[in-house]
C-alpha positions as CSV (number, residue, x, y, z in Angstrom):
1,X,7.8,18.0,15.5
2,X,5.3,14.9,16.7
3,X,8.1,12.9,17.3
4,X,7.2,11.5,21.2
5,X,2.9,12.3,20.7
6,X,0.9,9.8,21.8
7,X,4.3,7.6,23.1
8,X,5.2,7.5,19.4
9,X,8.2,8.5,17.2
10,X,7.3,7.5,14.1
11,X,4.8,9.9,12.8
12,X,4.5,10.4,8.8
13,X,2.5,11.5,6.2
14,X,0.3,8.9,4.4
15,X,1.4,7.4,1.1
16,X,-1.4,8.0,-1.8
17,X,-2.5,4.9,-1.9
18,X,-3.1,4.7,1.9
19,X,-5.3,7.8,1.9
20,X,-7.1,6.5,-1.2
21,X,-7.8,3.3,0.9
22,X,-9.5,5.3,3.2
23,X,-11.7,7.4,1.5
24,X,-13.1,4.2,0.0
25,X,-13.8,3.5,3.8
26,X,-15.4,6.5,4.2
27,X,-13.7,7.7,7.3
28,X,-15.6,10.5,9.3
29,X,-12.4,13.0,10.3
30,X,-13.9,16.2,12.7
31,X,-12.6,19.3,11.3
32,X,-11.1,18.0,7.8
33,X,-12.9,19.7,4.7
34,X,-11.2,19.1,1.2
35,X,-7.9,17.6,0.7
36,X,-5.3,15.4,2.5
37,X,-1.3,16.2,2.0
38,X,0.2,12.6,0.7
39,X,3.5,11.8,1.0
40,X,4.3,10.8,-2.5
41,X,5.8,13.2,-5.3
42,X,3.8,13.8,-8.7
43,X,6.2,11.7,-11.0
44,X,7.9,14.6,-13.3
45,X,6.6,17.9,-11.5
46,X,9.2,17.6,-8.0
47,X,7.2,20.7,-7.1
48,X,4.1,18.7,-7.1
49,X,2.7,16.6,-4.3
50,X,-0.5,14.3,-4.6
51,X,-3.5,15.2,-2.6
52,X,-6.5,12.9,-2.5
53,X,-10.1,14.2,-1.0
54,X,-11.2,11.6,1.2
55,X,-14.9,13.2,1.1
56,X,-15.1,12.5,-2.7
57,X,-14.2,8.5,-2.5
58,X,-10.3,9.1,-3.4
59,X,-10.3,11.4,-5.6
60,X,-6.5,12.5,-6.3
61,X,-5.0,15.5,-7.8
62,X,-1.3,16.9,-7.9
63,X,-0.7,19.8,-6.3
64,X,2.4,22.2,-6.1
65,X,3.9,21.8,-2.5
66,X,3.6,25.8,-2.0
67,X,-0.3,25.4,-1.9
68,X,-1.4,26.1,1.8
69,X,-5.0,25.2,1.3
70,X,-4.5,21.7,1.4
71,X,-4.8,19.7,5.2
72,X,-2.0,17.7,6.1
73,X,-2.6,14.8,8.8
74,X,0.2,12.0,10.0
75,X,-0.3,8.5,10.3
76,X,2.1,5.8,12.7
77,X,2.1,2.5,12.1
78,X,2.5,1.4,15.9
């Protein structure tokens, strides 16, 4: 759990949209080659999650949530 990093509680994954905001930003990450974990559920596969690859300006693909090759990092909104 992150719950109390950083003096904060309310860590979460990133919506979709948020992490395709900000490969359109360009953001240099350290260590973060490939895809970002979203939040957000493919619509019609619940076994799917969307991943976006902030090195290749947003792109998004659904992935099943069993896939361990995929980076996951949390975002808080304070």
């Amino acid at each position: 759990t992150l719950d109390g990093l950083g003096g904060r509680v309310d860590w979460r994954l990133p919506s979709k949209r948020e992490l395709m905001d900000a490969a359109q930003a360009s953001p240099n990450i350290p260590d973060l080659d490939g895809r970002l974990w979203s939040r957000d559920t493919a619509s019609g596969a619940t076994g799917n999650a969307w991943t976006v690859d902030l090195g290749r300006a947003g792109s998004s693909m659904s992935m099943s949530k069993e896939d361990d090759g995929v980076w996951a990092r949390c975002v808080s909104d304070s």
